[in-house]
C-alpha positions as CSV (number, residue, x, y, z in Angstrom):
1,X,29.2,19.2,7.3
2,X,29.4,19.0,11.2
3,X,27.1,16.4,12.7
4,X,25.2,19.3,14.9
5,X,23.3,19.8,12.3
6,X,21.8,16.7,12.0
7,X,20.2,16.6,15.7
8,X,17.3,18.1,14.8
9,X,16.3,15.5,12.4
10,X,17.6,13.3,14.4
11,X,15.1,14.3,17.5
12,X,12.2,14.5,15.1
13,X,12.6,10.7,13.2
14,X,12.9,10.1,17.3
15,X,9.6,11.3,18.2
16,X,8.0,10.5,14.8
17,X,8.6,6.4,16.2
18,X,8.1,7.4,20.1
19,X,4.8,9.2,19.4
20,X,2.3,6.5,17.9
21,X,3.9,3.9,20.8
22,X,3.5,6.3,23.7
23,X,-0.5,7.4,22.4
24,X,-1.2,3.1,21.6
25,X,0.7,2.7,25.7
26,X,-1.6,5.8,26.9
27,X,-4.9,4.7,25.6
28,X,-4.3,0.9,26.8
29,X,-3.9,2.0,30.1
30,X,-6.7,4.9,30.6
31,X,-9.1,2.6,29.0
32,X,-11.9,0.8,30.5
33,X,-12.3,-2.9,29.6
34,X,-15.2,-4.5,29.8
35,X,-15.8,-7.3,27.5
36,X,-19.2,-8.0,26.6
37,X,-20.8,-10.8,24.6
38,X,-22.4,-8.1,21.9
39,X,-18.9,-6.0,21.8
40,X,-17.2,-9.4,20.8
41,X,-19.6,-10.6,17.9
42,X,-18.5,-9.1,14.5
43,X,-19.7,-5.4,13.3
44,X,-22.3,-5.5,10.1
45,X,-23.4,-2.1,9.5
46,X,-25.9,-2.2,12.7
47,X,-27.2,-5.5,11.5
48,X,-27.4,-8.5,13.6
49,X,-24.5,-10.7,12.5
50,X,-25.6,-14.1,10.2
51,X,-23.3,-17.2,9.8
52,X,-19.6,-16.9,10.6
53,X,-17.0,-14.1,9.8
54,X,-14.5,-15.7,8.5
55,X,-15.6,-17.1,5.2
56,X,-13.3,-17.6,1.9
57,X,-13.2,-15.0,-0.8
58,X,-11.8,-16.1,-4.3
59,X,-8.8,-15.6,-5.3
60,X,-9.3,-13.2,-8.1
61,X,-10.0,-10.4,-5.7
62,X,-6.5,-10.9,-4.1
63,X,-5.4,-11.0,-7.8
64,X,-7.2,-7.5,-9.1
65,X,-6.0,-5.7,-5.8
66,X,-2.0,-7.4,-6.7
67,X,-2.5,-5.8,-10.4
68,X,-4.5,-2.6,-9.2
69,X,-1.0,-1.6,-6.4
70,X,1.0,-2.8,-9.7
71,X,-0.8,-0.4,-12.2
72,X,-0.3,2.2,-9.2
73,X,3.4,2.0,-8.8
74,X,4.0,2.0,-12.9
75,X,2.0,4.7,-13.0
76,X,4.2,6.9,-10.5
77,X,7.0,5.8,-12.4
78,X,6.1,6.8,-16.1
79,X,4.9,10.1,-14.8
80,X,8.0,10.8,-13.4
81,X,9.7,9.6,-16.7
82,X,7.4,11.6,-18.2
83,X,8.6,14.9,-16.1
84,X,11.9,14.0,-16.6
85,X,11.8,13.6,-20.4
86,X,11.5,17.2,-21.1
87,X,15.0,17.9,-19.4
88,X,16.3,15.6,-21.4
89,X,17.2,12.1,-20.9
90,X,20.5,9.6,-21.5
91,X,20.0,6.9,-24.2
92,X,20.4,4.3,-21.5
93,X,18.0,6.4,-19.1
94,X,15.7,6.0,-22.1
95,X,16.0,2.5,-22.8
96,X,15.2,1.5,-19.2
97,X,12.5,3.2,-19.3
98,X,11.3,1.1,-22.4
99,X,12.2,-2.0,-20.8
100,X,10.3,-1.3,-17.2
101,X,7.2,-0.3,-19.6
102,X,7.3,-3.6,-22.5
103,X,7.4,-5.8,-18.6
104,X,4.5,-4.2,-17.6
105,X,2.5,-4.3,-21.0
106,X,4.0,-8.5,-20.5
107,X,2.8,-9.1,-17.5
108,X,-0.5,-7.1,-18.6
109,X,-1.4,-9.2,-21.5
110,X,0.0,-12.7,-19.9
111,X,-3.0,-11.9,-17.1
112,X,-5.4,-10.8,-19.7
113,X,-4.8,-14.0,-21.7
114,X,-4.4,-16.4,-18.2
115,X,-7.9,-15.0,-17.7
116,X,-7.2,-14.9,-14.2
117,X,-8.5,-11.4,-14.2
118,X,-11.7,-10.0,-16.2
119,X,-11.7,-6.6,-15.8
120,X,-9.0,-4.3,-15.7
């Protein structure tokens, strides 16, 4: 293929990364700033802010969101095992498949059983 035909992806992927820099360079310098105490004190919902921001959540919330992008990303891949499967499959295609699916029922039931997460 000749390489000419490759310039107009290659000017879009360039404007794609130019674009959100030059709008974040724009806005910085059309921008009025004027600090004030009440614009630097943390945002509640309207409510006058009690105590400090920056307080320590337990971990398990970390954990469930970890498992939650996890469940996500297995998900995407057994449906598109699933799509696949009716065009038929090779035997090793197949028992990848079965191994990426007994690692994730693993790792399911080794957090179930840790107890480090409640609720799935």
């Amino acid at each position: 293929m000749a390489l000419e035909l490759y310039y107009p992806v290659a000017v879009f992927v360039l404007i794609a990364i130019a674009f959100p820099f030059m709008t974040y360079m724009v806005t910085r310098l059309l921008r009025r700033d004027r600090p004030t105490p009440l614009k630097l004190t943390t945002y509640e919902c309207g409510e006058i802010p009690e105590g400090e921001a920056w307080i320590q959540f337990n971990f398990q919330y970390y954990l469930f969101a970890l498992m939650f992008i996890v469940f996500d990303v297995a998900a995407i891949f057994i449906i598109l095992f699933a799509l696949l499967y009716a065009e038929g499959l090779t035997v090793s295609t197949q028992i990848l498949m079965l191994l990426f699916v007994s690692i994730i029922t693993v790792a399911t039931l080794y957090s179930l059983k840790k107890q480090e997460v409640y609720t799935i």
